[in-house]
C-alpha positions in Angstrom: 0.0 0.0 0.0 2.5 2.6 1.1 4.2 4.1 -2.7 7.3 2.6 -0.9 9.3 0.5 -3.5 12.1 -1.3 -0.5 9.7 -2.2 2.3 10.7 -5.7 3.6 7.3 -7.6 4.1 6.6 -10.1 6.8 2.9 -13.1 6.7 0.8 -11.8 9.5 0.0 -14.9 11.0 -1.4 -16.0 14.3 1.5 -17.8 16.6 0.3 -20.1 19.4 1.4 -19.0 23.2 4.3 -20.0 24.6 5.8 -23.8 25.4 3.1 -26.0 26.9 4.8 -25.8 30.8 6.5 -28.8 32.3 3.7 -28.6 35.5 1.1 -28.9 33.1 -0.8 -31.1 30.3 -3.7 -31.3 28.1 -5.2 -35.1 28.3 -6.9 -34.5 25.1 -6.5 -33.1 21.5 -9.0 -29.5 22.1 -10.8 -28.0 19.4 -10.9 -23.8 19.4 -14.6 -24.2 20.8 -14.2 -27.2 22.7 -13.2 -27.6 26.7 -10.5 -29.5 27.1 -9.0 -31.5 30.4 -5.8 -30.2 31.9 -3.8 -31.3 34.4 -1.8 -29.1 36.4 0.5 -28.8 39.6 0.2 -25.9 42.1 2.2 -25.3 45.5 2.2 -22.9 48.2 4.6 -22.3 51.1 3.3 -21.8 54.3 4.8 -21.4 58.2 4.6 -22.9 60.9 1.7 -20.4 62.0 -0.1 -20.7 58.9 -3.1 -23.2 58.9 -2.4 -26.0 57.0 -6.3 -26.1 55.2 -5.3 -22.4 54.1 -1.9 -23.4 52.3 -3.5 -25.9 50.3 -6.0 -24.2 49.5 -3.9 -21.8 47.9 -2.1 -24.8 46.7 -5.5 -25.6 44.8 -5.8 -22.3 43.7 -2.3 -22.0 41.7 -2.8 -25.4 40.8 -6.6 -24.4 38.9 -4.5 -21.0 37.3 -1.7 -23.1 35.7 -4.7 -25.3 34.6 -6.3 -22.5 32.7 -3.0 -20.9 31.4 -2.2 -24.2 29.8 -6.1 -24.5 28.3 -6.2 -20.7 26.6 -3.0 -22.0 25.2 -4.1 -24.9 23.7 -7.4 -23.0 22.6 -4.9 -20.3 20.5 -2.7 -23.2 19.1 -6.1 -24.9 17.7 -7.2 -21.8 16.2 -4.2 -21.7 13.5 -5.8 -22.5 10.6 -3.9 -23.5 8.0 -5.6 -21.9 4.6 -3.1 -21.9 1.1 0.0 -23.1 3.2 0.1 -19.8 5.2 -1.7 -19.7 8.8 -4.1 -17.4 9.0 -3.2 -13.4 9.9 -6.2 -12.9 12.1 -6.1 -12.6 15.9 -9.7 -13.0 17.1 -8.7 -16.0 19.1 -6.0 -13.7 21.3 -9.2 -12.9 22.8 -9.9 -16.2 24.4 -10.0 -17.0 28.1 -10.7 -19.8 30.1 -13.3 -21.1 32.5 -13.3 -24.2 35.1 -16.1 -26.1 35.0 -14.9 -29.3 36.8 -12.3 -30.2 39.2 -11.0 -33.6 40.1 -8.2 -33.4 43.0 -5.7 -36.1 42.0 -3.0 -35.4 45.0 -2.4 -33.8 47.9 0.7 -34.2 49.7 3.0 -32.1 51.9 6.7 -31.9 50.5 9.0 -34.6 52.2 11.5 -32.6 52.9 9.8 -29.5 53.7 6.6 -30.3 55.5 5.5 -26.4 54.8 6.1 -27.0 51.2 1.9 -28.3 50.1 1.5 -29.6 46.8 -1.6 -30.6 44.4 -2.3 -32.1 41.5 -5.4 -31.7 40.3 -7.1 -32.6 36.5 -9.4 -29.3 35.9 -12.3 -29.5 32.5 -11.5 -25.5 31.1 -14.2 -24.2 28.7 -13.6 -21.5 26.2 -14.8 -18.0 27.1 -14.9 -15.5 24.0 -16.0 -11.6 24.6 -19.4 -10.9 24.0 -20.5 -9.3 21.2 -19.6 -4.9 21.6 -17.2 -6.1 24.9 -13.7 -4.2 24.5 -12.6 -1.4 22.1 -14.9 -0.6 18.9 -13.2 0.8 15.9 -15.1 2.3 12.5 -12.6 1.6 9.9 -12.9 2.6 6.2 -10.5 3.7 3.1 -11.1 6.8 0.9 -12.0 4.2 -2.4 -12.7 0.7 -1.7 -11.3 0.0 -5.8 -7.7 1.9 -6.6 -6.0 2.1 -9.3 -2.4 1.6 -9.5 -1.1 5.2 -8.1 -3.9 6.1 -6.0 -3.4 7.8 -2.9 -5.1 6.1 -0.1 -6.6 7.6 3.3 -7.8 6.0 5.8 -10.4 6.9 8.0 -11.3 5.5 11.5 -12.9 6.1 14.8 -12.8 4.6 18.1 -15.3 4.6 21.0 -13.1 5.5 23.6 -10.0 7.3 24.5 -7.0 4.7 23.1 -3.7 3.7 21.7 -4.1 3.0 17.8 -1.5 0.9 15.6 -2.6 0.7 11.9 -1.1 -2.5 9.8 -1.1 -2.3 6.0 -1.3 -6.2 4.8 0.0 -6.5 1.2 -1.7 -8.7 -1.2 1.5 -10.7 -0.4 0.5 -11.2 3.4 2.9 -8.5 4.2 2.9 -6.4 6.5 4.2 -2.2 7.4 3.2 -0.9 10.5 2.3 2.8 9.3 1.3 4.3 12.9 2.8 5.0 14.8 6.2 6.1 13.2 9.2 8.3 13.4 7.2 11.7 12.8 4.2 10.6 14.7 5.0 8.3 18.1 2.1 9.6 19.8 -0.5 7.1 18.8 -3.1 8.2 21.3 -6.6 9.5 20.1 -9.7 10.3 22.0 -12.6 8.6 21.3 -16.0 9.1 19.4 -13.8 11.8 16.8 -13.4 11.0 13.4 -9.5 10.5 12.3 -8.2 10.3 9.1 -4.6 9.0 8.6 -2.1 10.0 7.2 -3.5 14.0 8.5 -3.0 16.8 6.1 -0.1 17.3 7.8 1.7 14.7 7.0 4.6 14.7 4.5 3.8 11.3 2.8 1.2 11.0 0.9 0.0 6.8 0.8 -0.6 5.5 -2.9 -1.7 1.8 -4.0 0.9 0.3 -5.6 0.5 -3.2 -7.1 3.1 -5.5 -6.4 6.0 -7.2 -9.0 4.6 -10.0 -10.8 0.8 -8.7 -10.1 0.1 -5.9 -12.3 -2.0 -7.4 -14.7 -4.5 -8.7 -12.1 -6.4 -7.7 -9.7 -5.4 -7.3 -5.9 -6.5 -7.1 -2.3 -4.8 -5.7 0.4 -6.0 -4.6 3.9 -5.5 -2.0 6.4 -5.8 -3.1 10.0 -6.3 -1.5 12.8 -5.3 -2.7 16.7 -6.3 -0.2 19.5 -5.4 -1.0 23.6 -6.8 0.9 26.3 -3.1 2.0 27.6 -0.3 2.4 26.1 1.5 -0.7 24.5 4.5 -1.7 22.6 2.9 -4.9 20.5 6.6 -5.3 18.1 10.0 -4.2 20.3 11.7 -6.0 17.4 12.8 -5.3 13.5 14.1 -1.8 11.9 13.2 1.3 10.4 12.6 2.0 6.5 12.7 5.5 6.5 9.4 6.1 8.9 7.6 3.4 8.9 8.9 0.1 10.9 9.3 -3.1 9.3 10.7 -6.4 9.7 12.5 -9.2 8.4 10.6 -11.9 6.4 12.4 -14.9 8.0 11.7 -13.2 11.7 8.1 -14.6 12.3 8.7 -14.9 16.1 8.1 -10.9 15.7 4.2 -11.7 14.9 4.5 -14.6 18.0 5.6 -11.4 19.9 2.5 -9.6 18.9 -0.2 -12.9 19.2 1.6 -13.3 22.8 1.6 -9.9 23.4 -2.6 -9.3 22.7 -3.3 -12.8 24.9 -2.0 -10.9 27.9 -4.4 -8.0 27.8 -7.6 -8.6 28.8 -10.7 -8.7 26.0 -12.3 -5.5 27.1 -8.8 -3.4 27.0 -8.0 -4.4 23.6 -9.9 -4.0 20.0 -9.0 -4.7 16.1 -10.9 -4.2 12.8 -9.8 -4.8 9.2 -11.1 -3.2 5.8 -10.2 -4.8 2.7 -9.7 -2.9 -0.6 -8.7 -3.8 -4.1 -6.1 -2.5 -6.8 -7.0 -2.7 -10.0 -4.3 -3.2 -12.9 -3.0 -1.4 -15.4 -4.5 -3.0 -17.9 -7.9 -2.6 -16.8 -7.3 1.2 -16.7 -6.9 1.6 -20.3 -10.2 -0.5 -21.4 
């Protein structure tokens, strides 16, 4: 999208969390909508002064949070779908969270060689929890022309519902990706809510023009803008390097877009929103019928 002929492009794709953890263990396969049965270890440390019923309980308790960690992790992993060889860019599962419905108490034991040491094993049935429908941040999101023509500039317009942090993706026809804002000239990516924004402002030096890709300009195109807002202020890629003012990455370094997936699981649903808008180039040779 951006008239930007050396911009390295990355696939946008959705990463699962981190390493299932050595305490933990799915005892089935889970689907993205399924619950799934996890077993998990938790232990507390008590004292001599603290009741013993208390410890384990809290024993229980880290026990059941390990449980659900491990279960919103399997839920993310089963959502990579794999579509045309390349896993699919989108994040909705991020927003995924987990529920106990069941609990079967396996063990309970006091370390051997530290009787304040209490340990449990427990095997805990975690259901998937999704936001409802309007929960977190809301975003409008629209281009200036849904059909371009090669050369076109491009504006994009967009509104949120509340005060926020905005990051806006271009997504190549490709499955690349530039994160246009924020940038070198404008870090500040916070907007209030409920005001119409258009990006890039009048003020900006750059002026964004579709540009069809090498080897596509005699077909026809899609590309996207996304849009990811958070309620405070985030930094979703520490990674990759600058070209010229807009940062962009490596092809080879997909751990960045793991960085991002991880990144959006640890911020709760209501805190964090997205919205995409799809829009076509049109090629040359269509222009001159």
């Amino acid at each position: 999208m951006p008239n930007i002929q050396n911009i390295i492009r990355i696939i946008f794709i959705t990463v699962a969390l981190a390493t299932v953890p050595a305490v933990a263990k799915s005892t089935d396969v889970p689907s993205a909508n399924a619950p799934v049965w996890i077993e998990a270890i938790g232990e507390a440390a008590g004292s001599e002064y603290d009741p013993p019923k208390e410890v384990m309980e809290r024993a229980r308790n880290e026990a059941k949070r390990k449980a659900v960690e491990e279960a919103v992790g399997a839920f993310v992993r089963s959502s990579s779908l794999v579509i045309n060889n390349e896993l699919a860019e989108e994040f909705t599962y991020a927003r995924v969270r987990g529920r106990i419905d069941k609990v079967q108490i396996l063990q309970e034991e006091r370390d051997k060689n530290d009787p304040n040491l209490y340990r449990v094993k427990l095997k805990a049935l975690v259901q998937p929890v999704y936001p409802q429908e309007g929960e977190g941040i809301n975003i409008k999101l629209d281009i200036s022309k849904p059909v371009l023509q090669d050369g076109d500039e491009v504006r994009i317009l967009y509104q949120t519902n509340v005060d926020c942090y905005v990051h806006i993706f271009s997504i190549g026809a490709d499955n690349s990706v530039t994160l246009l804002f924020p940038n070198s000239l404008e870090q500040n990516n916070f907007v209030k809510g409920n005001l119409g924004r258009v990006f890039p402002p009048d003020s900006f030096p750059v002026k964004l023009r579709a540009q069809a890709l090498p080897g596509m300009t005699n077909t026809r195109s899609s590309e996207k803008v996304k849009i990811i807002a958070t309620r405070h202020k985030e930094i979703l890629l520490e990674r990759g390097f600058s070209e010229g003012m807009f940062k962009v990455f490596d092809v080879r370094s997909t751990g960045l877009v793991g960085d991002l997936a991880r990144k959006l699981n640890q911020l709760d649903p209501v805190d964090w929103g997205e919205a995409v808008v799809i829009y076509s180039i049109e090629p040359k040779l269509q222009q001159n019928k």
